[in-house]
Phi, psi and omega in degrees: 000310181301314172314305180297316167316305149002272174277346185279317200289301194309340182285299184298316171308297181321297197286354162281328190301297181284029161265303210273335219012123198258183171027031186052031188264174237259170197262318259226324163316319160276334175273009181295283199293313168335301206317289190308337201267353145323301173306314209273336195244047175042074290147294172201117170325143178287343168302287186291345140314296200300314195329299192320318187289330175290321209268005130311324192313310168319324165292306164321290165304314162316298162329297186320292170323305154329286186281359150279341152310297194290297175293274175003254159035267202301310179329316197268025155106323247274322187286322137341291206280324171289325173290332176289351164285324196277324194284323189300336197264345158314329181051046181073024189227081205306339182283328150293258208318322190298313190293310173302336180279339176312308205281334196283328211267348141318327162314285198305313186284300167355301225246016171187353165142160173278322192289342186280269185340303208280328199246345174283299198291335175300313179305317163321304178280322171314305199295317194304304208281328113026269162334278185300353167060061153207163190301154206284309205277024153279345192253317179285010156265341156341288167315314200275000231201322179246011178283328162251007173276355190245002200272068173190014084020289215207124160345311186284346186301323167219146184280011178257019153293319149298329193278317171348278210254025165061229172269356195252047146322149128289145174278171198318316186276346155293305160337310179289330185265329196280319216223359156337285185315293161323313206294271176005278191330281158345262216316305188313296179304007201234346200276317194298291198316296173333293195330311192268337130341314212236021197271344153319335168264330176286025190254000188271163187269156177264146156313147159270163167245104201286316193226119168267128152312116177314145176298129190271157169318335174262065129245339163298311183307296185287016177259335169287330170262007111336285177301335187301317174294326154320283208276013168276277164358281170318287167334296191291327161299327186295318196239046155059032174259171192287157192249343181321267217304319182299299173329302186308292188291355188290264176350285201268010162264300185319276175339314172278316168330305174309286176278013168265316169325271180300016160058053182230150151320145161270341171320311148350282205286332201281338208258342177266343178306106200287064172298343205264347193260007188279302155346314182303289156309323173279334184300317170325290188319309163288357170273326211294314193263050168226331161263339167288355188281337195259025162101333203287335185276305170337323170280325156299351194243328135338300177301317175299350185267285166357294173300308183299306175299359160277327175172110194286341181258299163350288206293004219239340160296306202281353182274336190297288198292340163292353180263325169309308210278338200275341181275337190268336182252253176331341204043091176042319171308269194310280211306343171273341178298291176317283178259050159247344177289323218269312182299275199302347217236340149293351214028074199275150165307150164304336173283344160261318169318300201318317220281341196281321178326290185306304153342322142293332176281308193279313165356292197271030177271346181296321181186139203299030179240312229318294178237161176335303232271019158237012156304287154358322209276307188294314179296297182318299192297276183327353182273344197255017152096023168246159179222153146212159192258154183317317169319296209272343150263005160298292201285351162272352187289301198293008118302329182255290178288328150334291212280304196288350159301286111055264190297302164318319285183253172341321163304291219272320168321309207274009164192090218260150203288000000 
């Protein structure tokens, strides 16, 4: 009992820690010192950390990749210019741009990450509402709202996809008929929320803009490499390979092109690179398998096995929303590290797996602790001198995130995998 009391307090100390950051420290810090102090009061064997921390790798190398793509990206402008594209093609019509910022930053969360969105694309949509001389957060929340109503689109779109289902992807065309249907819903529903939420701002007229500055060549390079990666990516998904080593090589080639071309340091780009989520993640990993030393996910995943096999879809409701509201107290990461140990170990039909999925993505749409990428969102607004407080995306979150669960949830019953 004392063991066990043991890894849950040590546990529990952690995810309060990367939720609150206390003394402003950095998230990637509690799950660390978690990990080690497992170790250190034998708690979970160092064999068995590392294991935990290996069984990351795939994730790891994705991130990596992802955000040298994303930071590339931005350096070179690509994300500027496409925002000074949208206000030119709003044509004075603040209710077009809200709409043109939707679809790019649904692209942008697809095709390179939820974390791309919270942390590239928000500086990017500040400079667009700058520009068009109308007010910023109805369009920056855009970045917070569609980085997880679109991250389930595609495998590559939030790295907690890897973590769900693990070494058991589906491959891309399964991946399309199991999560079409949801995605739509997400997006469609979340967007019809914002819209209607945000309409008081949208009655203002946009500036126009006459002379946009051409895209510059890295900026070109990187949107060719941006697409190359997608159809690596994609590729590697159609045919059941790990998405970690491509993505990675995706990342550090595209980079290195880019700075032997324009002749610059990488330091720059190696310096702005959000390095604190790798630490994070692995500490994460090693908290996960230290609560499994205690017995409880062997009881969730008995019960969870138990439900499913009575009736997979009731279990494939109650697990998507108890895993939404559980992402929301803890944040998405460990709860999705939980229950995908929990799932695979239940063997559960693909339809509750699906429905848990969605649930960690989509979930943490409810309040600003829910996931990594919308911690990321707050620090990008404060670097650009805007706040919002946990109240006031709580009550826009209860609005917005429910009805796209809900309706996600109801898509993958009504054509369930």
């Amino acid at each position: 009992m004392a063991f066990n009391s043991a890894i849950w307090a040590i546990a529990a100390v952690a995810t309060l820690g990367v939720i609150a950051r206390p003394w402003n420290s950095p998230e990637f810090v509690w799950a660390t010192a978690a990990a080690a102090m497992l170790v250190l009061f034998n708690l979970l064997s160092w064999r068995q950390a590392f294991a935990a921390i290996g069984e990351g790798t795939d994730v790891y190398l994705f991130l990596i990749g992802m955000m040298l793509l994303s930071e590339v990206a931005r350096k070179e402008g690509l994300f500027d210019w496409l925002a000074t594209q949208a206000v030119r093609h709003a044509r004075g019509s603040a209710k077009r741009l809200f709409l043109i910022i939707y679809v790019v930053g649904t692209m942008v969360t697809v095709f390179l990450s939820n974390d791309a969105t919270a942390v590239v694309m928000t500086p990017a949509v500040y400079a667009t509402t700058r520009a068009a001389q109308v007010e910023p957060l109805p369009y920056l929340f855009i970045c917070a709202f569609v980085a997880s109503a679109a991250s389930f689109v595609l495998p590559i779109a939030n790295p907690a996809n890897l973590v769900v289902f693990g070494g058991q992807m589906p491959a891309l065309l399964d991946w399309l008929r199991y999560f079409t249907g949801p995605s739509l819903a997400a997006i469609l529903t979340t967007y019809v929320a914002l819209r209607l939420t945000q309409r008081p701002a949208l009655a203002a007229k946009v500036a126009a803009i006459k002379d946009a500055p051409p895209l510059t060549v890295g900026g070109k390079l990187a949107a060719i490499g941006i697409a190359l990666t997608v159809v690596v990516q994609l590729s590697a998904s159609a045919f059941d390979r790990p998405l970690g080593l491509p993505s990675f090589c995706a990342g550090v080639s595209l980079t290195a092109v880019v700075l032997v071309i324009a002749r610059r340091s990488p330091l720059p780009i190696l310096k702005d690179v959000s390095w604190g989520v790798l630490p994070l993640v692995a500490g994460l990993f090693v908290v996960v398998a230290g609560l499994n030393q205690t017995g409880v996910l062997w009881a969730l995943a008995r019960n969870l096995h138990d439900a499913a096999a009575a009736s997979p879809q009731a279990t494939s409701w109650v697990a998507g929303m108890a895993v939404a509201v559980a992402s929301n107290l803890v944040n998405n990461l460990p709860v999705g590290l939980i229950a995908s140990a929990t799932s695979h170990a239940a063997q559960v039909p693909q339809q509750v797996v699906g429905a848990i999925m969605v649930g960690v993505d989509l979930g943490p749409n409810l309040s600003v602790t829910g996931s990594l990428a919308t911690i990321l969102w707050l620090i990008a607004l404060r670097r650009e001198g805007e706040s919002v407080t946990a109240l006031r995306f709580l009550r826009l979150g209860f609005i917005v995130m429910p009805p796209a669960l809900v309706l996600s949830l109801l898509a993958m019953s009504a054509f369930p995998p």
